[in-house]
C-alpha positions as CSV (number, residue, x, y, z in Angstrom):
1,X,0.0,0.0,0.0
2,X,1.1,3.8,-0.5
3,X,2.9,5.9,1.8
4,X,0.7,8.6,3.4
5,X,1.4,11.5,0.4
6,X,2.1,9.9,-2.3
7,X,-0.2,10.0,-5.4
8,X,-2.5,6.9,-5.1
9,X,-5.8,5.9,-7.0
10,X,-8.1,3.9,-5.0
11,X,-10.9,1.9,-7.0
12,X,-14.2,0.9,-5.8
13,X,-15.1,-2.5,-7.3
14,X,-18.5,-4.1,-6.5
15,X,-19.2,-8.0,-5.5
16,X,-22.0,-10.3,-7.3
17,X,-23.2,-10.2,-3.6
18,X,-23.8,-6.9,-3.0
19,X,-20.3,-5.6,-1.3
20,X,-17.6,-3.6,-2.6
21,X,-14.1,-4.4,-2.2
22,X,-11.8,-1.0,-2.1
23,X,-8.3,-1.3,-4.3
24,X,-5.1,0.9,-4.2
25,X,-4.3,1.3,-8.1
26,X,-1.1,1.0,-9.5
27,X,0.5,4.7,-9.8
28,X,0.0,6.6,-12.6
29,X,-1.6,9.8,-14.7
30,X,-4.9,10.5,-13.3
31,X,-3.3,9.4,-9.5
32,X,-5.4,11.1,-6.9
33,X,-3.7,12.5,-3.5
34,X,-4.8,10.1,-0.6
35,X,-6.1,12.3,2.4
36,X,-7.6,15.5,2.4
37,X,-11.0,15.0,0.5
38,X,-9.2,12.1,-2.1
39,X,-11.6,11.0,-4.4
40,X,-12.8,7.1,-5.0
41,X,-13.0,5.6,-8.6
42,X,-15.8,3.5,-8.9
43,X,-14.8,0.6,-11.4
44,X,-17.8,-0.3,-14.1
45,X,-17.4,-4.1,-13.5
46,X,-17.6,-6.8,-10.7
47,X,-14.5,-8.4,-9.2
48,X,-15.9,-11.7,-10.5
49,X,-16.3,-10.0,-14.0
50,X,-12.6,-9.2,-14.0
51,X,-11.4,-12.0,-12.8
52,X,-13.5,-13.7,-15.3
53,X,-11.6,-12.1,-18.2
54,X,-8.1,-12.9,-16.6
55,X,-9.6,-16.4,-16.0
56,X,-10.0,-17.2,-19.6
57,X,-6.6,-15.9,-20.5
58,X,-5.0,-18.3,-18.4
59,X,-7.3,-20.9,-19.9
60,X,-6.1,-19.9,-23.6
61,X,-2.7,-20.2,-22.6
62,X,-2.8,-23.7,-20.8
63,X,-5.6,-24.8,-23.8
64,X,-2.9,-23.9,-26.5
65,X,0.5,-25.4,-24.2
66,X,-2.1,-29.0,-23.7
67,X,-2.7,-29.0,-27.5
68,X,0.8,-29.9,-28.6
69,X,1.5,-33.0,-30.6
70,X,3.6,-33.9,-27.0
71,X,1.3,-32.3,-24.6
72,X,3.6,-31.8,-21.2
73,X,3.1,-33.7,-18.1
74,X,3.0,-30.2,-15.8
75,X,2.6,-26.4,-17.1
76,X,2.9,-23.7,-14.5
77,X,1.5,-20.4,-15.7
78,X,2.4,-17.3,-13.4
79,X,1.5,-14.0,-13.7
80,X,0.4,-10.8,-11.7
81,X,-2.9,-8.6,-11.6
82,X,-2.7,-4.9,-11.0
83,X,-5.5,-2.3,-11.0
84,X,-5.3,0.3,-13.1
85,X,-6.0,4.2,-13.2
86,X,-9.2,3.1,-15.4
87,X,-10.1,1.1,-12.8
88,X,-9.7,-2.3,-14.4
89,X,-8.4,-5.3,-13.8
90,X,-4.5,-6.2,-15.7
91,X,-2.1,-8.6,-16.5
92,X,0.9,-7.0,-14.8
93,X,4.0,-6.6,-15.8
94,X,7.1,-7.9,-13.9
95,X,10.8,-7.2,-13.5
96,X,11.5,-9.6,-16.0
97,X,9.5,-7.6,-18.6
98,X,7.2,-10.5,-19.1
99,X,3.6,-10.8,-18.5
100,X,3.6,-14.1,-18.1
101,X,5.9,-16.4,-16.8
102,X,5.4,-20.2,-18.2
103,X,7.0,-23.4,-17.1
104,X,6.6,-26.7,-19.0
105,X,7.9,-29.8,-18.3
106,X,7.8,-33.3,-20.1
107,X,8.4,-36.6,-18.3
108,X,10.0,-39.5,-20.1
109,X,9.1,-38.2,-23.5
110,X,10.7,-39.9,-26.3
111,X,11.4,-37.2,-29.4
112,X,9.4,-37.3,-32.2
113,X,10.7,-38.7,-35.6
């Protein structure tokens, strides 16, 4: 979370049941000072909804990785989520510069001929 005085944005995202869940946004243009009468964005999706999105990502990624001629034995997809000053949910990026970070292994594959 942000140190008191630093430019923050904090998002408002509602719940299917009803509650909201309150999200300090990733720094950017558009921040809004923290304290003193900061304003609240209100995000135009659900939590679920976003997630949702970010869900089927994933799922593309694994659905292409298991559709090899040699599917792999394990695939480990990592990646972060962020909020951003639009008040939406993103695939962040890491230190690495990579968005997502995918590790396959095969176990006792003979090579193809």
């Amino acid at each position: 979370m942000g140190v008191v005085g630093e430019m923050a944005q904090l998002v408002k995202m509602p719940l299917d049941d009803g509650g909201e869940l309150l999200i300090e946004a990733a720094d950017g243009q558009g921040s809004i000072p923290v304290g003193g009468g900061g304003k609240v964005v209100q995000a135009s999706e659900t939590v679920q909804k976003a997630m949702g999105n970010i869900r089927s990502a994933a799922e593309a990624v694994l659905g292409e990785l298991r559709a090899m001629e040699q599917p792999p034995a394990k695939v480990n997809v990592q990646f972060g989520i962020k909020v951003t000053g639009e008040a939406n949910l993103a695939v962040a990026k890491s230190a690495g510069e990579a968005n997502f970070n995918v590790t396959i292994e095969w176990n006792g594959v003979k090579p193809s001929k």
